[in-house]
N, CA, C and O atoms as a GROMACS GRO file, in nm:
protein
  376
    1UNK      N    1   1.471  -0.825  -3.017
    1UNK     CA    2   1.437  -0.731  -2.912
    1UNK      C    3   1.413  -0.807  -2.782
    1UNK      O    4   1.343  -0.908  -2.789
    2UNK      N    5   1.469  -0.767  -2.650
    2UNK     CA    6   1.492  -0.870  -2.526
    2UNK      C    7   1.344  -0.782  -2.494
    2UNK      O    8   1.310  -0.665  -2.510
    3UNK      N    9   1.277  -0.912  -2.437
    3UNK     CA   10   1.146  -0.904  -2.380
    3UNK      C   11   1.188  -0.810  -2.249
    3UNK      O   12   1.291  -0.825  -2.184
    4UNK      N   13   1.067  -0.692  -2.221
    4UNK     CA   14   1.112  -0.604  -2.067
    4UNK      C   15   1.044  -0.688  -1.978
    4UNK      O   16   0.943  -0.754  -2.000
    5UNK      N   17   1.120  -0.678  -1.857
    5UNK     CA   18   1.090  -0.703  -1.738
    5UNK      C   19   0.941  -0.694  -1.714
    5UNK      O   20   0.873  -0.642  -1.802
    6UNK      N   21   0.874  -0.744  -1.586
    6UNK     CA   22   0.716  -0.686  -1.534
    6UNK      C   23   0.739  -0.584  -1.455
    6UNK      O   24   0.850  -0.553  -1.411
    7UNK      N   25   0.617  -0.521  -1.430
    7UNK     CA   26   0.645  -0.390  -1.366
    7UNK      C   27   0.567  -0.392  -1.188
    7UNK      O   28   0.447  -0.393  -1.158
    8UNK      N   29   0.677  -0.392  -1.105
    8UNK     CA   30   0.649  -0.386  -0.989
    8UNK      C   31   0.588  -0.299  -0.883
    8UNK      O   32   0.616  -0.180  -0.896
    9UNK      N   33   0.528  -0.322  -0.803
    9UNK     CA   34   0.504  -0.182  -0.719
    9UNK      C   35   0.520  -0.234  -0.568
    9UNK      O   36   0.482  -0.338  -0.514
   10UNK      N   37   0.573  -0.149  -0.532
   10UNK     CA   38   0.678  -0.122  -0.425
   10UNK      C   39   0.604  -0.081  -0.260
   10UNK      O   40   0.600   0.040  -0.239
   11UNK      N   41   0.566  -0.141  -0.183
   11UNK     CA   42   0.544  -0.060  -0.038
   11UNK      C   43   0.596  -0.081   0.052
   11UNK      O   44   0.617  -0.198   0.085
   12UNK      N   45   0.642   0.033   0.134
   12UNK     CA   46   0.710   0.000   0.249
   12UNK      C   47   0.674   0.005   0.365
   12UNK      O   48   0.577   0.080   0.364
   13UNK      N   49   0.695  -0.036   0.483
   13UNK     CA   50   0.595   0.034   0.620
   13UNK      C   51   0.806   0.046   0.704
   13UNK      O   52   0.914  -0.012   0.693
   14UNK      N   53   0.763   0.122   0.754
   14UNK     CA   54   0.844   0.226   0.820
   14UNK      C   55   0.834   0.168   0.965
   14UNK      O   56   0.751   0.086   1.003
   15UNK      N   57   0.923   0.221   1.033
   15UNK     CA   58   0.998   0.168   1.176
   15UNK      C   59   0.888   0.241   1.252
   15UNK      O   60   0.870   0.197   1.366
   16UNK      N   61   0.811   0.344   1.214
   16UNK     CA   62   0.711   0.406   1.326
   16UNK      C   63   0.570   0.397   1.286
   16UNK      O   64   0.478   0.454   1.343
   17UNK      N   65   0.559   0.297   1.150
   17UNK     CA   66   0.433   0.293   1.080
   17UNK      C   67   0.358   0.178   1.127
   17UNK      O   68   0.432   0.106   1.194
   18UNK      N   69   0.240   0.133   1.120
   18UNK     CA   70   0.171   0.042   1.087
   18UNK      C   71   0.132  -0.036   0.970
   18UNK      O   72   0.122  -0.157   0.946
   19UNK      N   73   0.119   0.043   0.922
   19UNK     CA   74   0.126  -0.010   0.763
   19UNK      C   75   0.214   0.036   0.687
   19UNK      O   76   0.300   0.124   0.699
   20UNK      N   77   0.171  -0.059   0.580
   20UNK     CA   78   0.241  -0.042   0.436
   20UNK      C   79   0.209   0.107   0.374
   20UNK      O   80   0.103   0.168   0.384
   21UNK      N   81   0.334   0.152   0.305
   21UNK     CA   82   0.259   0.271   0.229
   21UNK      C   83   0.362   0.275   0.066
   21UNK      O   84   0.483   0.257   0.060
   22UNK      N   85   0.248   0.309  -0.075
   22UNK     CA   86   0.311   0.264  -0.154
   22UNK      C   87   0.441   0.378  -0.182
   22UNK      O   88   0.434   0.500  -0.169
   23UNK      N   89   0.579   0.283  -0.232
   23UNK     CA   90   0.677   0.407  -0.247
   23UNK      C   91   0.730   0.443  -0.388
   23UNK      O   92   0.790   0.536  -0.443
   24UNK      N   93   0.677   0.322  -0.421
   24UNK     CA   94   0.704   0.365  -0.630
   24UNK      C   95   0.722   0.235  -0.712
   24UNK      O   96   0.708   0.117  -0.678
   25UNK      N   97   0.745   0.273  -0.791
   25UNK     CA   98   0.732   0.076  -0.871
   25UNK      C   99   0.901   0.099  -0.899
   25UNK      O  100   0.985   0.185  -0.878
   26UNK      N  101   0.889  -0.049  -0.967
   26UNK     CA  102   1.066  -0.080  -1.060
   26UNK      C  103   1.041  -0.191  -1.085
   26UNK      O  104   0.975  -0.272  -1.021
   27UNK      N  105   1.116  -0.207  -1.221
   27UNK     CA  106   1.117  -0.338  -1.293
   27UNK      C  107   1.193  -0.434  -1.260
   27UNK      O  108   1.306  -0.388  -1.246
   28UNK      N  109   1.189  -0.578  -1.233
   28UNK     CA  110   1.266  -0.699  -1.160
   28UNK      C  111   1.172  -0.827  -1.283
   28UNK      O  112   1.063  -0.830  -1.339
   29UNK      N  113   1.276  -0.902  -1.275
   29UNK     CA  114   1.262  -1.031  -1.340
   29UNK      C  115   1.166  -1.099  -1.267
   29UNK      O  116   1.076  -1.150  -1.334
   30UNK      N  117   1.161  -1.119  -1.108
   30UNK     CA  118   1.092  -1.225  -1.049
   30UNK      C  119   1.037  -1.136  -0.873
   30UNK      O  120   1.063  -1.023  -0.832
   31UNK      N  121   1.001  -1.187  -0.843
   31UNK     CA  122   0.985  -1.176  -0.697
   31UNK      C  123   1.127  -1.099  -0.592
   31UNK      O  124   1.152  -0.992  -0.536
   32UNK      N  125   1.207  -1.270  -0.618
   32UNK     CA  126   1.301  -1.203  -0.544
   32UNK      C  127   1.437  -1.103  -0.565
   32UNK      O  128   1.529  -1.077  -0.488
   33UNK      N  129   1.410  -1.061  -0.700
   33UNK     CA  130   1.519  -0.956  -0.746
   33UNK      C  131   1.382  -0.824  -0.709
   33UNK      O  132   1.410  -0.740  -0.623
   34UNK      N  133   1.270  -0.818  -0.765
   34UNK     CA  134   1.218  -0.678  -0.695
   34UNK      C  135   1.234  -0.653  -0.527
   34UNK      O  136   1.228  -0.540  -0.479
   35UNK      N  137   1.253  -0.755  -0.457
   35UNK     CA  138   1.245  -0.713  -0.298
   35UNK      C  139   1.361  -0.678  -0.286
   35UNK      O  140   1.388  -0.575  -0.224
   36UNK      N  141   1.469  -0.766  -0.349
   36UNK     CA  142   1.614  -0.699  -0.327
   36UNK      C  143   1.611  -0.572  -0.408
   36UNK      O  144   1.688  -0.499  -0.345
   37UNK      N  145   1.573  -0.513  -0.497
   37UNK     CA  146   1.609  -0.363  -0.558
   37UNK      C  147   1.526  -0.269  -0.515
   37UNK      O  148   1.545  -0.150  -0.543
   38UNK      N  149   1.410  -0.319  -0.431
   38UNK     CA  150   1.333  -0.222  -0.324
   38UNK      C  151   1.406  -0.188  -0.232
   38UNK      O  152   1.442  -0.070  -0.225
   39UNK      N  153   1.431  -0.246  -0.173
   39UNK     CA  154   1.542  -0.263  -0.022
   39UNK      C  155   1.690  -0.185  -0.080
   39UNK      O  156   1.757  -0.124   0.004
   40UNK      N  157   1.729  -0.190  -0.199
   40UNK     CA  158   1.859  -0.114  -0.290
   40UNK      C  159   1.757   0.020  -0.269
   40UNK      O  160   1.754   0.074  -0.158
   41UNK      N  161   1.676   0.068  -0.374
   41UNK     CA  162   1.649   0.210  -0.442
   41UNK      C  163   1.553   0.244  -0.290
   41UNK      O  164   1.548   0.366  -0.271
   42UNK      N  165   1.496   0.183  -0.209
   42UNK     CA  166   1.352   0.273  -0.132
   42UNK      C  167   1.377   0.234   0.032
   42UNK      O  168   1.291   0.236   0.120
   43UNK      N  169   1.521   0.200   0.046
   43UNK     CA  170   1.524   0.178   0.196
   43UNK      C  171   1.673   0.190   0.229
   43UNK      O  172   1.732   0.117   0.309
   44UNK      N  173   1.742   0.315   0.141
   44UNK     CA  174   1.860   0.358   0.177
   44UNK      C  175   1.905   0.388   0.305
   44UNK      O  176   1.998   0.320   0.349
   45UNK      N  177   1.863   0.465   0.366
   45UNK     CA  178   1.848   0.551   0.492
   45UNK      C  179   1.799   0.399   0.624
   45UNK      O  180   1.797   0.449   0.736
   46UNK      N  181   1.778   0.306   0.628
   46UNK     CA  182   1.744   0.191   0.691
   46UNK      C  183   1.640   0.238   0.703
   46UNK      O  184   1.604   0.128   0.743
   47UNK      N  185   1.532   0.309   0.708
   47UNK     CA  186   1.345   0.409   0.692
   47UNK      C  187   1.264   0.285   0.730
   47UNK      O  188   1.162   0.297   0.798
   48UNK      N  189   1.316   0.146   0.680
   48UNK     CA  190   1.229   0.061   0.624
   48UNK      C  191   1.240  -0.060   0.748
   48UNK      O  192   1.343  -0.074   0.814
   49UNK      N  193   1.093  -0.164   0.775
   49UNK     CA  194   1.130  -0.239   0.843
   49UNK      C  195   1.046  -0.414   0.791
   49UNK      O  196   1.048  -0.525   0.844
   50UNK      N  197   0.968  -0.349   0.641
   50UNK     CA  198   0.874  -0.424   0.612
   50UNK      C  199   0.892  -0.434   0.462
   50UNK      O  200   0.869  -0.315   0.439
   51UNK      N  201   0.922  -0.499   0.313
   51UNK     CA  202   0.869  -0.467   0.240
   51UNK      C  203   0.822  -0.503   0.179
   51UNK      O  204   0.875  -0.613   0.159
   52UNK      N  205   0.689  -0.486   0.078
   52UNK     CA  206   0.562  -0.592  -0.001
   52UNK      C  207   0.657  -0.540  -0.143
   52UNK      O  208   0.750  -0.459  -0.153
   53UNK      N  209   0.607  -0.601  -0.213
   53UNK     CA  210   0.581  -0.580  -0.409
   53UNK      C  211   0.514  -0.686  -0.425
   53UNK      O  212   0.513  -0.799  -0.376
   54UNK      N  213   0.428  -0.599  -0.547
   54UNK     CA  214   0.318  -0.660  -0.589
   54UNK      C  215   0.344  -0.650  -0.758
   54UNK      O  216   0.352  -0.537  -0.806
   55UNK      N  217   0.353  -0.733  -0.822
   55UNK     CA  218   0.324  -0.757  -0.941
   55UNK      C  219   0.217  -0.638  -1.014
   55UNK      O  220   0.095  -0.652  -1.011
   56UNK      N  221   0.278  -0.533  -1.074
   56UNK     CA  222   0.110  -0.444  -1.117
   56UNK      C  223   0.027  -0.489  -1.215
   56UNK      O  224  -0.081  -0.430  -1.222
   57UNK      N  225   0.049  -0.590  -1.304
   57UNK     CA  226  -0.072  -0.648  -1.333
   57UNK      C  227  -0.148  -0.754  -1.237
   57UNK      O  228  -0.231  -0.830  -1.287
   58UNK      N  229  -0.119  -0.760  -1.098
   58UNK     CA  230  -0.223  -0.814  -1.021
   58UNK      C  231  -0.284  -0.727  -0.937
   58UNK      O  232  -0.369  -0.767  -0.859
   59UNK      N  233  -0.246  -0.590  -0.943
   59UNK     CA  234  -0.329  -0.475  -0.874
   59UNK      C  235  -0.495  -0.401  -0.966
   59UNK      O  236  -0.494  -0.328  -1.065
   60UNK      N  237  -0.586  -0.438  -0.910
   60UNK     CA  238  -0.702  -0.384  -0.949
   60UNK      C  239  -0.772  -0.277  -0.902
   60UNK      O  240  -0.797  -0.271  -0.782
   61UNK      N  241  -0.811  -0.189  -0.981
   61UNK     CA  242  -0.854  -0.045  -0.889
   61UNK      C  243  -1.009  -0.041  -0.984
   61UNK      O  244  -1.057  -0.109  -1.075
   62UNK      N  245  -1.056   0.088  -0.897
   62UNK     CA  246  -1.176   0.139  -0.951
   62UNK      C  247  -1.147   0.215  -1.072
   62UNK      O  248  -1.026   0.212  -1.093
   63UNK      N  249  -1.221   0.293  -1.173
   63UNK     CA  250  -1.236   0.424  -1.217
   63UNK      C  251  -1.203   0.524  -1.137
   63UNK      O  252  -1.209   0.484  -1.020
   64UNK      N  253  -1.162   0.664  -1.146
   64UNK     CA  254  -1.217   0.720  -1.036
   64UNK      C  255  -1.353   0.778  -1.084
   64UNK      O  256  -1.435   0.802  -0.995
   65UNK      N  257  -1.387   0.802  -1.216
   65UNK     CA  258  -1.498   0.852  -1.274
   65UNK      C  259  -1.590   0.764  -1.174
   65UNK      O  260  -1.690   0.824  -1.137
   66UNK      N  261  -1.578   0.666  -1.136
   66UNK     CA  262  -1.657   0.572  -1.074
   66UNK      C  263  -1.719   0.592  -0.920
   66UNK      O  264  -1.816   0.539  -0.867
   67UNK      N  265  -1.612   0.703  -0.866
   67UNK     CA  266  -1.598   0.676  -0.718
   67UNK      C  267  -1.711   0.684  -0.660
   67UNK      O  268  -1.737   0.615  -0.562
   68UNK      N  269  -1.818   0.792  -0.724
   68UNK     CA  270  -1.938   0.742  -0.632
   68UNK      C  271  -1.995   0.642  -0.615
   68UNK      O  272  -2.039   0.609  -0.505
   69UNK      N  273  -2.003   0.592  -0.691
   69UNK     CA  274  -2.048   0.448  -0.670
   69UNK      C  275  -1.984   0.345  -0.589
   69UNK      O  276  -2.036   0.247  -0.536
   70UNK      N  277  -1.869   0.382  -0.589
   70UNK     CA  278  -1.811   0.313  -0.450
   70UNK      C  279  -1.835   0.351  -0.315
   70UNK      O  280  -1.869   0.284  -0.218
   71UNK      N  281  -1.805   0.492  -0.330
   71UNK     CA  282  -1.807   0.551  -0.207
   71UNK      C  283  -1.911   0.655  -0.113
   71UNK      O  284  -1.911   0.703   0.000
   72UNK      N  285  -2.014   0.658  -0.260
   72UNK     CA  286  -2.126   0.720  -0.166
   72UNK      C  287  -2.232   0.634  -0.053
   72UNK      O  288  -2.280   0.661   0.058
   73UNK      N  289  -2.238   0.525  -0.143
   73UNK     CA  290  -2.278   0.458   0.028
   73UNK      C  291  -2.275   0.473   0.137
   73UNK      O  292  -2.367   0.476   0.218
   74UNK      N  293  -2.162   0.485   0.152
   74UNK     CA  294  -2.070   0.482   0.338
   74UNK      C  295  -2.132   0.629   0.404
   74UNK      O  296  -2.131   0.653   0.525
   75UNK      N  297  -2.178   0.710   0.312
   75UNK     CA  298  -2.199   0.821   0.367
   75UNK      C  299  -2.319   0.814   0.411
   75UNK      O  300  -2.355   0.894   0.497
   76UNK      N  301  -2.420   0.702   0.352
   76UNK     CA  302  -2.581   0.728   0.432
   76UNK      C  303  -2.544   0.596   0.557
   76UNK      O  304  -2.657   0.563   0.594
   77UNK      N  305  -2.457   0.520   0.624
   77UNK     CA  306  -2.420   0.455   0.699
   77UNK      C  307  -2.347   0.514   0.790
   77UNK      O  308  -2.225   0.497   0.798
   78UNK      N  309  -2.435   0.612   0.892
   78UNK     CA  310  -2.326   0.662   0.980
   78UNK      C  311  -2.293   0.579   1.105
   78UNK      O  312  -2.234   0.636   1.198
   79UNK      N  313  -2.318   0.477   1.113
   79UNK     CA  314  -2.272   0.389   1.253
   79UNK      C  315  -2.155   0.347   1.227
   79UNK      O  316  -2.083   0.311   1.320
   80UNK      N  317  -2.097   0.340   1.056
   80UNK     CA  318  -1.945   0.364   1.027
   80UNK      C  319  -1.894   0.478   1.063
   80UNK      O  320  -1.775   0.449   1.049
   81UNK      N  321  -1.895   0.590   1.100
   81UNK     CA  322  -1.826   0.689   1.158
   81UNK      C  323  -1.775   0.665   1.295
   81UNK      O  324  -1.850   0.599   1.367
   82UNK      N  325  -1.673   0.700   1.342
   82UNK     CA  326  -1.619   0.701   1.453
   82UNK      C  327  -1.693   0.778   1.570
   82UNK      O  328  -1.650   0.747   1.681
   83UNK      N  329  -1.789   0.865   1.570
   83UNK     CA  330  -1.808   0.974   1.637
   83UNK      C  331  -1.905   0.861   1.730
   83UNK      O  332  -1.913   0.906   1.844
   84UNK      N  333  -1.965   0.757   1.720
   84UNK     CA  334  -2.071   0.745   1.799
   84UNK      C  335  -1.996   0.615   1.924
   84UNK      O  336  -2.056   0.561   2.017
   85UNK      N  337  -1.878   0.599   1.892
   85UNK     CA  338  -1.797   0.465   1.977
   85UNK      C  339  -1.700   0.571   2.080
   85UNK      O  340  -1.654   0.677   2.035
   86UNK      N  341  -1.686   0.541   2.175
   86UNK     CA  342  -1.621   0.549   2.355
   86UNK      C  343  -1.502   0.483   2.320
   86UNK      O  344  -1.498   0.365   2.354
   87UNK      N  345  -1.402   0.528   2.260
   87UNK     CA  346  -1.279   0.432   2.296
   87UNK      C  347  -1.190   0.479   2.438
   87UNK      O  348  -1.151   0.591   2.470
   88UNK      N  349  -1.174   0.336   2.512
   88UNK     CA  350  -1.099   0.317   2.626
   88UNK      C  351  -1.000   0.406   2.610
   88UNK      O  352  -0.956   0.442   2.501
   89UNK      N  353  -0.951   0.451   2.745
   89UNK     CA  354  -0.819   0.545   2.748
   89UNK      C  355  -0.689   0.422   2.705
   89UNK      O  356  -0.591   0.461   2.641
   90UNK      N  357  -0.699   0.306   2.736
   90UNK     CA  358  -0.558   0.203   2.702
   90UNK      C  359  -0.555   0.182   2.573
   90UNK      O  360  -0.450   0.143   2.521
   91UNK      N  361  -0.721   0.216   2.466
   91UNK     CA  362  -0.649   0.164   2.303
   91UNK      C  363  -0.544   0.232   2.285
   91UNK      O  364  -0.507   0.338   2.335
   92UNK      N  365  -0.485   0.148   2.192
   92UNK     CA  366  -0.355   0.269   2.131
   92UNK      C  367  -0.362   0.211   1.966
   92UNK      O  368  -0.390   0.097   1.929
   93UNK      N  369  -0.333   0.310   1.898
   93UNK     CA  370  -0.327   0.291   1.748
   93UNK      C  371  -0.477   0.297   1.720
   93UNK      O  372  -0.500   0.214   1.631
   94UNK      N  373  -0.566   0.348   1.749
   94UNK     CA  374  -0.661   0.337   1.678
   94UNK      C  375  -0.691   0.502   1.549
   94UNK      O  376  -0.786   0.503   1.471
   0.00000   0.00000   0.00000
């Protein structure tokens, strides 16, 4: 039985994006056969101007059962909210 491939995951950032955004996984032998079959299957249309893959056994996430605990914090920290900062009329992208 031929050993399967690792399983990749895929992001692209777009010609009007800033960032990366994820677009789906696919299986590749190494590094540089997943960037080439990203750029094949997720950037037909030329859409694309950036692209990452990441190995998914090096991606680590929370629970989501978990999320409060991640994320209720931020909510008794409101000087993280945007509402209390003056941004200049010249930022852009914020």
């Amino acid at each position: 039985m031929a050993k399967e491939w690792p399983l990749w995951e895929v992001f692209i950032r777009s010609k009007q994006g800033l960032n990366h955004k994820h677009v789906g996984s696919l299986r590749a032998a190494d590094s540089q056969m997943a960037l080439e079959n990203a750029r094949d299957v997720y950037t037909r249309r030329s859409e694309g101007i950036s692209i990452w893959v990441v190995e998914s056994n090096s991606v680590h996430a929370n629970d989501p059962a978990d999320a409060d605990a991640y994320f209720e914090p931020s909510d008794t920290k409101i000087y993280r909210h945007p509402t209390f900062y003056d941004v200049p009329d010249g930022v852009k992208h914020m």
